[in-house]
C-alpha positions in Angstrom: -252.8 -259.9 59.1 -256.1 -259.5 60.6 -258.7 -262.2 59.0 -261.2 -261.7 56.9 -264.4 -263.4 59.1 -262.8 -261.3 61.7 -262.6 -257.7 60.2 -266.5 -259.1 59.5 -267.0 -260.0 63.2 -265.5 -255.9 64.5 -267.6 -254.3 61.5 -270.6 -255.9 62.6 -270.4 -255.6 66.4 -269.3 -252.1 66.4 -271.2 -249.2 67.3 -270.4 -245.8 65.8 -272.4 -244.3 69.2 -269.9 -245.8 71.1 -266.6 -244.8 68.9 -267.4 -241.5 68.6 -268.8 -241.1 72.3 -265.1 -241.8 73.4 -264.0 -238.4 72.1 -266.8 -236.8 72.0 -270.0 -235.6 74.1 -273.1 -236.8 72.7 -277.0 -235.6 73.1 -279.1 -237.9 72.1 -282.2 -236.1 69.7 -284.9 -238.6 69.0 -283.0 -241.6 67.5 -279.9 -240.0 66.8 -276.9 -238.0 68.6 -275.9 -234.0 68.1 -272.5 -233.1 69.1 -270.0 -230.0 68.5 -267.2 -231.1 65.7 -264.3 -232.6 66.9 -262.9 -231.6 63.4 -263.7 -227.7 63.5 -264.4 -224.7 66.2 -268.2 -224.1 66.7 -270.9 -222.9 68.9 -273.6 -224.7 67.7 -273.8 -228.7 67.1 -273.6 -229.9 63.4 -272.0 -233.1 64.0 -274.8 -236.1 63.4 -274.2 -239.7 64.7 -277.4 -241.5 63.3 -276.9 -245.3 64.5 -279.5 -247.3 62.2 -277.3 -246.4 59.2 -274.0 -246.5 61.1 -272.5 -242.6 60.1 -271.6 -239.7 61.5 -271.3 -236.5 59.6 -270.8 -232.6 60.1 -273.2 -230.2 58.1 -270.3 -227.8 59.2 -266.9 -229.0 57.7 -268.5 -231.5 55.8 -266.7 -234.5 57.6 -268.5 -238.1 57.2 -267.9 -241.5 57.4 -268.7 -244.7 59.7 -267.1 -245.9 63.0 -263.9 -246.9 61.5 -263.4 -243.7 59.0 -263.9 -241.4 62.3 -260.8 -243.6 64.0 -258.9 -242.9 60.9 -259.7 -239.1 60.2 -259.6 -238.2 64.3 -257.0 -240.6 65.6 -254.7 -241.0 62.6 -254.8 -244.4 62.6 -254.5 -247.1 59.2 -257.3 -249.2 58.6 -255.9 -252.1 60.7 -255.2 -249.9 63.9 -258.7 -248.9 63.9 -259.7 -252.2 63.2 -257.7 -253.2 66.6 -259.0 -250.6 68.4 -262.5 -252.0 67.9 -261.3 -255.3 68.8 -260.4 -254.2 71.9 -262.9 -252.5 72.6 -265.2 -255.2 72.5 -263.0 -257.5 73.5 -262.9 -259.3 70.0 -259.7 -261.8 70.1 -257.6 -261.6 66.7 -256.5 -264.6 65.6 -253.7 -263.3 63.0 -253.5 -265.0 60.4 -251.2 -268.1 60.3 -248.1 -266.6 58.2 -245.7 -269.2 55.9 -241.9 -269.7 57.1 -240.6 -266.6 54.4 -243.1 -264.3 55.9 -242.1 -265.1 59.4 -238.3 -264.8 58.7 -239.2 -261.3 56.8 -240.8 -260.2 59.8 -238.4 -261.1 62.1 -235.8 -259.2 60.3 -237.5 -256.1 59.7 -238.1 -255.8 64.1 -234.5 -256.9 64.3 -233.3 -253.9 62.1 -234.9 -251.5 64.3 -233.7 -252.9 67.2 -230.5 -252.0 66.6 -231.2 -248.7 65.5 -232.9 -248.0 68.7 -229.8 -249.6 70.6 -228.0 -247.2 68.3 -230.2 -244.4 69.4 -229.8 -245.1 72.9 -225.9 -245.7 72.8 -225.6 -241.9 71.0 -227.7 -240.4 73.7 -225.7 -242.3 76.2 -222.6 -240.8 74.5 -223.8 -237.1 75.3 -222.9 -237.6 79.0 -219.4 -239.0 78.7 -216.8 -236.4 79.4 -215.9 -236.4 75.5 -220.2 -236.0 74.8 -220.1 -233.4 77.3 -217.6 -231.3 76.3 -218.0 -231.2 72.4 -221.4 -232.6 71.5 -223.5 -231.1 74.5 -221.4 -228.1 74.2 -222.3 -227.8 70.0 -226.4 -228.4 70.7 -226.3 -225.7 73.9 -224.4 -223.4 71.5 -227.1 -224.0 69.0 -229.6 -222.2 71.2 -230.9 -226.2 72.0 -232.3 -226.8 75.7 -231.5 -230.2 77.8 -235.0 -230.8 77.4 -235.4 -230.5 73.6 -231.7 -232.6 73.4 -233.5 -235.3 75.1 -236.7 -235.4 73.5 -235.5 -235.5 70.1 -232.5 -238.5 71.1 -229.6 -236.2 70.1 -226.8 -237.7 71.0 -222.7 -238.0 70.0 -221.0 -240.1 68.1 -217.4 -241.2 69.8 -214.1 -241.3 68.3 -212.4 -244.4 67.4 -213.6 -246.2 64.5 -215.0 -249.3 66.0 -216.5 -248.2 69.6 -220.3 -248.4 68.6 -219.6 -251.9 66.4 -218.1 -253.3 69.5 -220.6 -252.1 71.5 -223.4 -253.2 69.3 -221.5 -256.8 68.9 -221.2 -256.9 73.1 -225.1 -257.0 73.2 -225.3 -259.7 70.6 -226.1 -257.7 67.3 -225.5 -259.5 64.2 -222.8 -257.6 61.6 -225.1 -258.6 59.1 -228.0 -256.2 61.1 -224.9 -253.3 61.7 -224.6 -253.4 58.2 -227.8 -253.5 56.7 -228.8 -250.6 58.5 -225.9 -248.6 57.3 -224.5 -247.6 61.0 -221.2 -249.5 60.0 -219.5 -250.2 57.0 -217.2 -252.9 55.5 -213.8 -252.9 54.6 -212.1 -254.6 51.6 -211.1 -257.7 54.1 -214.9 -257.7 55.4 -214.3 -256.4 58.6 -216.8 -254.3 59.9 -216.1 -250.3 61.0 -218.1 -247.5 62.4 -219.5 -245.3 59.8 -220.6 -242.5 62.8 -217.9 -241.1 65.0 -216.8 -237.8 66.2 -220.2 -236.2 64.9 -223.3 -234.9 66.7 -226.1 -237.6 66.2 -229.7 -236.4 64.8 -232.3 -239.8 64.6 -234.8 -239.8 62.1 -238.2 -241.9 63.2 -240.4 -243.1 61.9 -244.5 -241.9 61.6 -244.9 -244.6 64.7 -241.9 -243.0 66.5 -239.5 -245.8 65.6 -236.0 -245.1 64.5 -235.1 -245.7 61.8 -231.8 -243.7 60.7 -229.5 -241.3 61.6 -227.9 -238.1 60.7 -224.5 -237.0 61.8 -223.2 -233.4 61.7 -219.0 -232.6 62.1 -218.0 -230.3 64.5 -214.5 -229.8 62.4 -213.9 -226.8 59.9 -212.1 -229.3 57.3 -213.3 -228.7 53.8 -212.2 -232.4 52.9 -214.3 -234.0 55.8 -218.1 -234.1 54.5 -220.3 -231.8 56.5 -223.2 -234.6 57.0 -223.0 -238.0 56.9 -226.8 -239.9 56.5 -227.6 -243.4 57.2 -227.7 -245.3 53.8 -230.7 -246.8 52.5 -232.3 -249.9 54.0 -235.2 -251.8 54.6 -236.5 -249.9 57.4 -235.5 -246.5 56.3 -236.2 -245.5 52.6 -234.9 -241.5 52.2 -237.4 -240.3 49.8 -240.5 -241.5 52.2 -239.2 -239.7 55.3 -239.7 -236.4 56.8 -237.7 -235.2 60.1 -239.7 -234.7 62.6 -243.1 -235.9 61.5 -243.3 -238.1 64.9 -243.1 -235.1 66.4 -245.0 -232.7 64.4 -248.6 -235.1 63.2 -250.9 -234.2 66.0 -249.8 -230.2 65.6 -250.3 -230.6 62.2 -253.8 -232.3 62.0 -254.6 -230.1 64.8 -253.5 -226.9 63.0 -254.3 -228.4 60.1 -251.2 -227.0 58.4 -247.5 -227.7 58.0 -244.0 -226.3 57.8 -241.8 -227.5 55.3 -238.3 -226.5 56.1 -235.0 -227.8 54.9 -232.5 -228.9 57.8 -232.5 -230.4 61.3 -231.6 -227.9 63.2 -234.6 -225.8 61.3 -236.9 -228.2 63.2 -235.6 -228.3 66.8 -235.4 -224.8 67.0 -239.0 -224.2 65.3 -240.6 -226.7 67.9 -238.4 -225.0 70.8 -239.7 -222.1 70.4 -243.5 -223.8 69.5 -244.3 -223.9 66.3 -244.4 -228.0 66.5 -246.0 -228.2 63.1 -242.8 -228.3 61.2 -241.1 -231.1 59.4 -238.1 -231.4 57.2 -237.1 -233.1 53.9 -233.6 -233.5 55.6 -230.7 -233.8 53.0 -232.8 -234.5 49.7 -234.8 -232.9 47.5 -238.6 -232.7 48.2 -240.3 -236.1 47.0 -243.8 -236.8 45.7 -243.6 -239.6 48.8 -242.7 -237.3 51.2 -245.5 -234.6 50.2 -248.1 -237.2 50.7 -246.7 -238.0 54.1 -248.0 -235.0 54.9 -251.0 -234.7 53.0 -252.2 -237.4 55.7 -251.8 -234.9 57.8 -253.3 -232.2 56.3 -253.6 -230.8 53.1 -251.8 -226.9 53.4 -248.5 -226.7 53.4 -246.3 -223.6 53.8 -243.0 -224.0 52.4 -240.0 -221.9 54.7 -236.4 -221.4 53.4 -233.4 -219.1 53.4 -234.2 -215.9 51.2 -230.8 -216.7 49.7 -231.0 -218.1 45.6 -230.7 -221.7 46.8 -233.6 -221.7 49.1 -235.6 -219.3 46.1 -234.4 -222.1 44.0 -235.7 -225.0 46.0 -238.9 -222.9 46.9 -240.0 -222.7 43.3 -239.2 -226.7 42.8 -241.7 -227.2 45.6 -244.4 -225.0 44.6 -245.3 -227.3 41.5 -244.3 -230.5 43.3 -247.0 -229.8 46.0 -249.7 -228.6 43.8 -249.6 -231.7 41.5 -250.3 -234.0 44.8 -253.5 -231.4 45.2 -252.5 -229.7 47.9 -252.5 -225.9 49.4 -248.9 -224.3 49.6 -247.9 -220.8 50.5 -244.5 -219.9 50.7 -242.2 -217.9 53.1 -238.7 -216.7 52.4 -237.1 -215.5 55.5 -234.5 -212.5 55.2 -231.2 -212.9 53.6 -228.8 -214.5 55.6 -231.5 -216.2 57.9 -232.9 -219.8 57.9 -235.9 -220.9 59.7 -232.7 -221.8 62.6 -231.1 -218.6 63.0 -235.0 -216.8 62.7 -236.6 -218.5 65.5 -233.7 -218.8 68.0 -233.4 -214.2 67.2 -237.4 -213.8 67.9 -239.8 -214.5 69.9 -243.0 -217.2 69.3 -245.4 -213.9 68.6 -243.0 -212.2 66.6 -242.2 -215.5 64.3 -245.8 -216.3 63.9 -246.5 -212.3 62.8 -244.0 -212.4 60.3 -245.3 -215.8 58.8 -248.6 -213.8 58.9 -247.7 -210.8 57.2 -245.1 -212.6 54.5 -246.7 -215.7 53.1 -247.8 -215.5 49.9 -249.5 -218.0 47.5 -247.7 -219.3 44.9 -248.9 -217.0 42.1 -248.0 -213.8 44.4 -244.5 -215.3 44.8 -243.7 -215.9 41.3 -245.4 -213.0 40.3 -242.8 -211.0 42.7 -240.0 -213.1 41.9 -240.4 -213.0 38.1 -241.2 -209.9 37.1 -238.1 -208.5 39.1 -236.5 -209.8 35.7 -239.2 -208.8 33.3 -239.7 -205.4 34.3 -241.3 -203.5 31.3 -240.7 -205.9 28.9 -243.8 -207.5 27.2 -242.2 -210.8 25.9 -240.8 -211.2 29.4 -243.6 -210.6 31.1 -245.5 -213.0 28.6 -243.1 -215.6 29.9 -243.8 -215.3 33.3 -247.6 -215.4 32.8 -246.9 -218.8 30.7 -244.8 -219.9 33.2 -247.8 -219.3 36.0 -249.9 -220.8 33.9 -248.4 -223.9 33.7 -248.4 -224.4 37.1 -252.0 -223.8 37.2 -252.5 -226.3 34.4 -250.3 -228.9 37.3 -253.2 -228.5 39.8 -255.9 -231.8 39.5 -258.8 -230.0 41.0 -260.9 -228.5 38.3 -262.5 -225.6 40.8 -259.3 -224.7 42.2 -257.5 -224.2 38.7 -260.4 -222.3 37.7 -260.0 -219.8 40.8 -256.2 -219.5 40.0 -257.1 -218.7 36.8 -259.4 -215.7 38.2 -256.6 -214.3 40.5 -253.6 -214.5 37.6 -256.3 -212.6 35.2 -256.9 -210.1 37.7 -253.5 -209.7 38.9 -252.2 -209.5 35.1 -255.4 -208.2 33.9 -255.4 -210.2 30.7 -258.3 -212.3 30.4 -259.0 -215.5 31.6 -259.6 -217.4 28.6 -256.4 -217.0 27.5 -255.1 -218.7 30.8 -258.1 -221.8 30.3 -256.1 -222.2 26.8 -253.1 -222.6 27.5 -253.6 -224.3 30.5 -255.4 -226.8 28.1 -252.9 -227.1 26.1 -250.3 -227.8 28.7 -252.4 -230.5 30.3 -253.2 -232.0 27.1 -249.4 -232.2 26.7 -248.6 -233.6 29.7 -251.3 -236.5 28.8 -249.6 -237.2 25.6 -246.4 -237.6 27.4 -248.0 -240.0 29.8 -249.0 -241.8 27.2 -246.0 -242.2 24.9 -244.5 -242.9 28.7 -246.9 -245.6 29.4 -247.0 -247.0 26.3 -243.5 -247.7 26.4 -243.7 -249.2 29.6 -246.4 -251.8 28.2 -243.6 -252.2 24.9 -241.4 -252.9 27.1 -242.8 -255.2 29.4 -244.6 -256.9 27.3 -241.3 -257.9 25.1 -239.3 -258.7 28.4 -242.5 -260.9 29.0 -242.2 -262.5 25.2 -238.3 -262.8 25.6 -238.8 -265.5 28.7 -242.4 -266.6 27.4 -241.1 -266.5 23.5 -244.5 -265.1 22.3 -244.4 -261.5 20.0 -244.0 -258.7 21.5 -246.6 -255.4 21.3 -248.3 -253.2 23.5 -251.3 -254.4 25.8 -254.4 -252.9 24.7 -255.6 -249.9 26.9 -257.9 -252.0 29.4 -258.6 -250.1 32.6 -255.6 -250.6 34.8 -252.8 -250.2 32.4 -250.7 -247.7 32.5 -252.2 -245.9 29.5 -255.6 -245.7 31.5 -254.5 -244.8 34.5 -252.1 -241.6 32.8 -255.8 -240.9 30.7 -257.8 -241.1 34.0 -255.5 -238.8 36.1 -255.4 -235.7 33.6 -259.7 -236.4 33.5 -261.1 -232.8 33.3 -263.5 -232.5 36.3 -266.8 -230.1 34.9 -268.3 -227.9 37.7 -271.3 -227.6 35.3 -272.4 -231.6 35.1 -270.9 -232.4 39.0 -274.2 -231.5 40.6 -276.2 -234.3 38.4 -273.5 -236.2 38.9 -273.9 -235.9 42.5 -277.7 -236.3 42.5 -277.3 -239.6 40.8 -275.2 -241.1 42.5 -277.1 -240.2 45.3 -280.0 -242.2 44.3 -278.0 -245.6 43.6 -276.3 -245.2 47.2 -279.7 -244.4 48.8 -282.1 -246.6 46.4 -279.9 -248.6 44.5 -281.6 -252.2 44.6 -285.0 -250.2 44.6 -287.1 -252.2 41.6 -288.4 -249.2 39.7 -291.8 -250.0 39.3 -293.2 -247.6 36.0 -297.1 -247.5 35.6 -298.2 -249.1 32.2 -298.8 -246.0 30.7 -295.5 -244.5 31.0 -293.0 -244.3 28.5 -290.7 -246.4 30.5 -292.8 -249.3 31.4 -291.6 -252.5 29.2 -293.2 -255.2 30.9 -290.8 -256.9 31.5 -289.1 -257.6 34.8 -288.9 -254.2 36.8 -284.9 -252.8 36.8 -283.8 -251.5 39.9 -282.6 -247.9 40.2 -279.1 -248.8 39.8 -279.4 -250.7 36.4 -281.7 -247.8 35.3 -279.2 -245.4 35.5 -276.3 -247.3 34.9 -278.8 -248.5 31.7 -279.0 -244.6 30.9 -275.3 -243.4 31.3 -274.9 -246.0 28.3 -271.4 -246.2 29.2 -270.6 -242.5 29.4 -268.4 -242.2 32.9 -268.5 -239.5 34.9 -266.5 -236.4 35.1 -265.8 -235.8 38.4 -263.4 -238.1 39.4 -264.8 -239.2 43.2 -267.9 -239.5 41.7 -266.9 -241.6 38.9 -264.5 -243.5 42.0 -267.4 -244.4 43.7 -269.6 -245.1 40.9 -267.2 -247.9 39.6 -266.6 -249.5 42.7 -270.9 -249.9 44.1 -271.5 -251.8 40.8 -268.1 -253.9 41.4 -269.7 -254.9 44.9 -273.4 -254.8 42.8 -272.1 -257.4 40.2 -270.9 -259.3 43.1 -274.3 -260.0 44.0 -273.8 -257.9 47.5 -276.8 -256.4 48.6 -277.5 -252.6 49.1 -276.9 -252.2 52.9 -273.6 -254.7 52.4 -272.7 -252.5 49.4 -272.9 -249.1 51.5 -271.0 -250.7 54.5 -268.2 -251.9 52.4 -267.6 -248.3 51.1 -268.4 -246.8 54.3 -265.7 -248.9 55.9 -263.2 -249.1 53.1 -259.6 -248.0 54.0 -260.3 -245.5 51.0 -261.2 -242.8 52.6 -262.3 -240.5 49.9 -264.6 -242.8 48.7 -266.1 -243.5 52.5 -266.7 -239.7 52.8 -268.5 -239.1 49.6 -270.6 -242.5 50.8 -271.1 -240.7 54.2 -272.1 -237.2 52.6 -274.3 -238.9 50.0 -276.4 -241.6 52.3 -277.1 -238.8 54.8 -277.5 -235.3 53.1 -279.6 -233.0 54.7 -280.8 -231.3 52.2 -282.3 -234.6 50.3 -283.4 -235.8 53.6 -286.0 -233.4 53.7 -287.1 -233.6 50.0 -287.2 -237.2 50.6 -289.3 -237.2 53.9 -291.8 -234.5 52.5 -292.0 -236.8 49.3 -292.5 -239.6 51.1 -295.6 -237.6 53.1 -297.4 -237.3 49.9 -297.0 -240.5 48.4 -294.9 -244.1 47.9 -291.2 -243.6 48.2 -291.4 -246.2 45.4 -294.1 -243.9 43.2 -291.5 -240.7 43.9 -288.6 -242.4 42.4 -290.3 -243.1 39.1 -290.8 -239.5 39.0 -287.7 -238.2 40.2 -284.5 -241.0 39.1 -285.7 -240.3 35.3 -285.8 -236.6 35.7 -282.8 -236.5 37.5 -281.3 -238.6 34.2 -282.7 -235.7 31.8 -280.9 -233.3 34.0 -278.0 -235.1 33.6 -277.9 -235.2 29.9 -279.0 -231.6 29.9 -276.2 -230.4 31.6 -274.1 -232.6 29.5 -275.2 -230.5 26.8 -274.5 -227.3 28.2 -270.8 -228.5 29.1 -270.3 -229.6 25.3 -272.1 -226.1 23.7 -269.3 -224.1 26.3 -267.1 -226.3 24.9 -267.3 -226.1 21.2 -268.4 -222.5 21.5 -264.2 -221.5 22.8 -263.4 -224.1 20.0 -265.0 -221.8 17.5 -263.4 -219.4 18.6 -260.6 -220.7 17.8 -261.1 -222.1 14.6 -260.2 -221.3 11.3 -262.6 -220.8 8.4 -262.8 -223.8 6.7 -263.6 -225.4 10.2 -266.3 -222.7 11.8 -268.8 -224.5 9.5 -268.7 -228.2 10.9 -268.3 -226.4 14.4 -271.4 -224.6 13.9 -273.2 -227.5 12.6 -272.3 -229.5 15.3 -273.5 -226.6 17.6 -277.0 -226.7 16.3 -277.6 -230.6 16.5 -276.4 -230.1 20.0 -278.8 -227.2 20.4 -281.7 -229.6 19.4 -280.9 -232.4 21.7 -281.0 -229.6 24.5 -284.5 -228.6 23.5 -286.0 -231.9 23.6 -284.9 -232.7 26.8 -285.9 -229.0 27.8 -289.3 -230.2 26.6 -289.2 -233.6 28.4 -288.4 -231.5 31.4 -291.4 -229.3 31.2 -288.7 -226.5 30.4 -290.0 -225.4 27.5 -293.5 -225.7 25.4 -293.8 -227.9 22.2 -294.1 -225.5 19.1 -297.5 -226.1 16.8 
């Protein structure tokens, strides 16, 4: 573990000039530096490195953060590698920090576990070229279409006959049967004896993100319906199933550089989809797709296109996946290859262009496939068809960005030609479902805990109240509906407390703000006028919560923005980045500036931008209770309406404040 004085030392020594100028070629303009993006294909530079404030960012693609996010979004690197690549950069010695007797023995055995399963790695490949390897498991791989040098890139290997030649190999180097064990390459008897659980099967390794094995998978060559087909590593320490992908070793830099990735179902799928070139393919590998394994490669990027067998299994599986990947907020399109084929068979019949045209012409977005898919069923039939709109629906309703649900929406009206309100209902009522069943869910949890916590403490039982953190909270604050209408004031306010947050706000007597009193800075103003309200959008509301955590601290402003900047959340770093150095209110604030006190501008501006806030407040509730009238029945239109007028009022004396509208005599 890296120190905390030293992850000070690397923050403050570095030099975003010289990180990004390692990948990329920089023009110095005035005081800054222009470049072409590293992250997307253009002509003309949009990719800013200002060095006083210590970000990059790309008017282009949008990209932004400081020295350390760029080494994470560019390099793939965690927060500690790109700490370490600083280091050594500028030759900064890290002086780990010292770790207690446990930790050391933890440590110790995790690199011991995957020592063996690399000796076990290398003893399967070493395998391939025995006369036994050659002649069944290097004759199975070539007769798969495989090439020596695919075999040997990917460690294939062969598992021997006999059940104890790799646990007497393993035990001739010095491996502990404890280690054999724990990483499930042998298994135990009744007696305790220890026996090979791989033997006379073709050997696929699984690594690791770092390229580290960390499990196996064999495949039998015999046509016995009693013998299982696969066997898989079991479960370990170094190797959990559900949080690996085959081939994602392989596959990362394709896949940030394509910024897209295949999702296919077997081993074989993979080797012959990188054979032929398409190297941006993983696979779930003998389980059912996970929420782990879809944010494995959301690192990577955020599209996915799913590709399996046409046949009712891989239709099956296809549809499973659809609603998995859009809950995580991700893209998918799906592919279904012709009956009889799988993503195998398909790219060892055709060519690299001919794959890569079919992908082109037979992916489809989710809503096109079940559309398809469905209404095969339905045909004519209006309740059917009714079901397969719900059904689309829901899977809308699954989707946790507000402006992507609502263009959904716009396509299934369109394609069903029903209107789109209809879809925003139910989809509301879906979601509001779903919350209540996070709730009852996480409310049970905090029963439950809290009574196993009264059973050993002997205090009563109940529920813990719904602070922010729970359980409860955290189900409320996921399902938070983001509004496109109050995002942009959201966004401009939060813009000032990045940019101006410690400002003092100093009002002239005569305004209506001026209290005499000590002058509040732009942050408490705001915070002051929110009273409490939290924003909508969620990254906004993210990285709201988290300056005035570091505010309340006592850090100051330029400590503040370097802690988010530098964070190892990076979604919270880029909306720093984009905020802090935004073009457009560059300009407005230099022209501003031009024409009198920054200080004197933001007494004008922060409280206007606060009336702006709580006017478009009021145009989100009015849309709001306008459907709900809709909706409602008699005896309720009349509160509704009511309700609808105060509202109306509030928005006219803020129209007024604004200068919107005139003040009637």
């Amino acid at each position: 573990m890296i120190p905390q004085e030293t992850v000070q030392l690397i923050l403050d020594t570095v030099k975003i000039e010289d990180i990004v100028g390692d990948f990329v070629t920089l023009k110095r303009q005035g005081s800054s530096y222009w470049a072409c993006c590293p992250f997307h294909n253009e002509k003309t530079p949009s990719f800013h490195v200002e060095p006083s404030r210590g970000i990059y960012k790309c008017f282009g693609c949008g990209k932004a953060g400081s020295a350390v996010g760029f080494l994470m979004d560019y390099e793939r690197l965690t927060f500690s590698e790109a700490l370490r690549y600083i280091a050594n950069k500028y030759h900064i010695t890290i002086q780990e920090k010292e770790e207690t007797a446990e930790e050391i023995a933890a440590r110790q055995r995790h690199e011991s576990l995957l020592v063996v399963s690399e000796f076990a790695g290398k003893f399967f490949r070493d395998q391939l070229t025995t006369p036994e390897g050659k002649a069944v498991g290097l004759a199975y791989f070539h007769s798969r279409g495989l090439e020596d040098e695919t075999i040997a890139k990917y460690g294939l290997g062969w598992a021997p006959q006999g059940r104890d030649t790799f646990t007497k190999a393993a035990r001739a180097e010095g491996f502990k049967d404890d280690y054999l064990f724990e990483t499930g390459l042998c298994a135990r008897r009744d007696d305790g004896s220890l026996y090979d659980r791989f033997y006379e099967r073709v050997m696929f390794p699984v690594h690791s993100v770092s390229g580290r094995i960390i499990a196996f998978g064999g495949r039998t060559l015999k046509t016995d319906k009693t013998v299982a087909k696969y066997v898989n590593s079991k479960e370990s320490e170094i190797y959990v199933k559900s949080r690996s992908l085959y081939g994602i070793y392989f596959a990362k830099n394709e896949m940030a550089r394509m910024d897209k990735v295949y999702l296919v179902e077997g081993y074989l799928d993979v080797l012959s989809m990188h054979q032929l070139g398409i190297l941006n393919t993983v696979a779930s590998s003998g389980t059912s797709l996970t929420v782990e394994q879809i944010r494995l490669m959301k690192r990577f990027t955020p599209n996915v296109t799913i590709m399996y067998d046409g046949d009712s299994a891989g239709i099956h599986a296809a549809l499973r996946g659809i609603n998995m990947v859009l809950k995580e907020d991700m893209n998918v399109k799906i592919v279904l290859l012709p009956d009889g084929d799988d993503p195998d068979s398909f790219a060892r019949k055709h060519t690299l262009a001919e794959v890569r045209q079919f992908i082109a012409e037979n992916e489809q977005d989710f809503i096109g496939f079940k559309t398809d898919l469905l209404l095969k069923d339905a045909g004519r039939d209006p309740l059917k068809r009714a079901t397969v709109i719900n059904d689309i629906a829901d899977t809308i309703a699954g989707i946790p960005d507000a402006v992507k649900r609502s263009v959904y929406v716009g396509d299934c009206a369109l394609k069903f030609g029903i209107e789109s309100d209809i879809l925003f209902d139910r989809i509301r009522r879906t979601r509001e479902k779903e919350l209540e069943e996070r709730r009852a869910e996480a409310v049970r949890a905090e029963r439950e805990k809290s009574a196993e916590e009264a059973s050993v403490e002997e205090q009563p039982s109940g529920p813990a109240p719904e602070e922010p953190g729970t359980p409860v909270a955290q189900a409320e604050s996921a399902l938070v509906e983001e509004d496109p209408i109050v995002a942009p004031s959201e966004r401009e306010l939060l813009s000032f407390i990045l940019r101006d947050g410690t400002t003092p706000l100093e009002f002239p007597s005569d305004s209506e703000f001026y209290s005499g009193d000590e002058p509040q800075s732009v942050a408490d103003f705001i915070d002051a006028a929110l009273d409490g309200v939290p924003f909508v959008n969620t990254i906004y509301r993210v990285v709201y919560e988290r300056y005035f955590q570091l505010y309340d601290e006592g850090y100051e402003q330029k400590q503040i923005i370097r802690t988010l900047l530098d964070g190892e959340d990076r979604g919270i770093a880029t909306i720093t980045a984009q905020l802090f150095e935004d073009r457009y209110l560059l300009s407005v604030d230099d022209f501003s500036r031009a024409l009198t006190a920054h200080s004197s501008w933001l007494t004008n501006f922060v409280p206007r931008a606060i009336l702006a806030y709580h006017d478009k407040m009021m145009q989100s509730r009015l849309k709001k209770l306008m459907k709900d009238l809709t909706a409602a029945t008699p005896e309720q239109q009349p509160g509704i309406l009511k309700e609808i007028e105060s509202v109306n009022a509030m928005k006219r004396k803020i129209n007024i404040r604004l200068g919107r509208e005139k003040i009637e005599r």
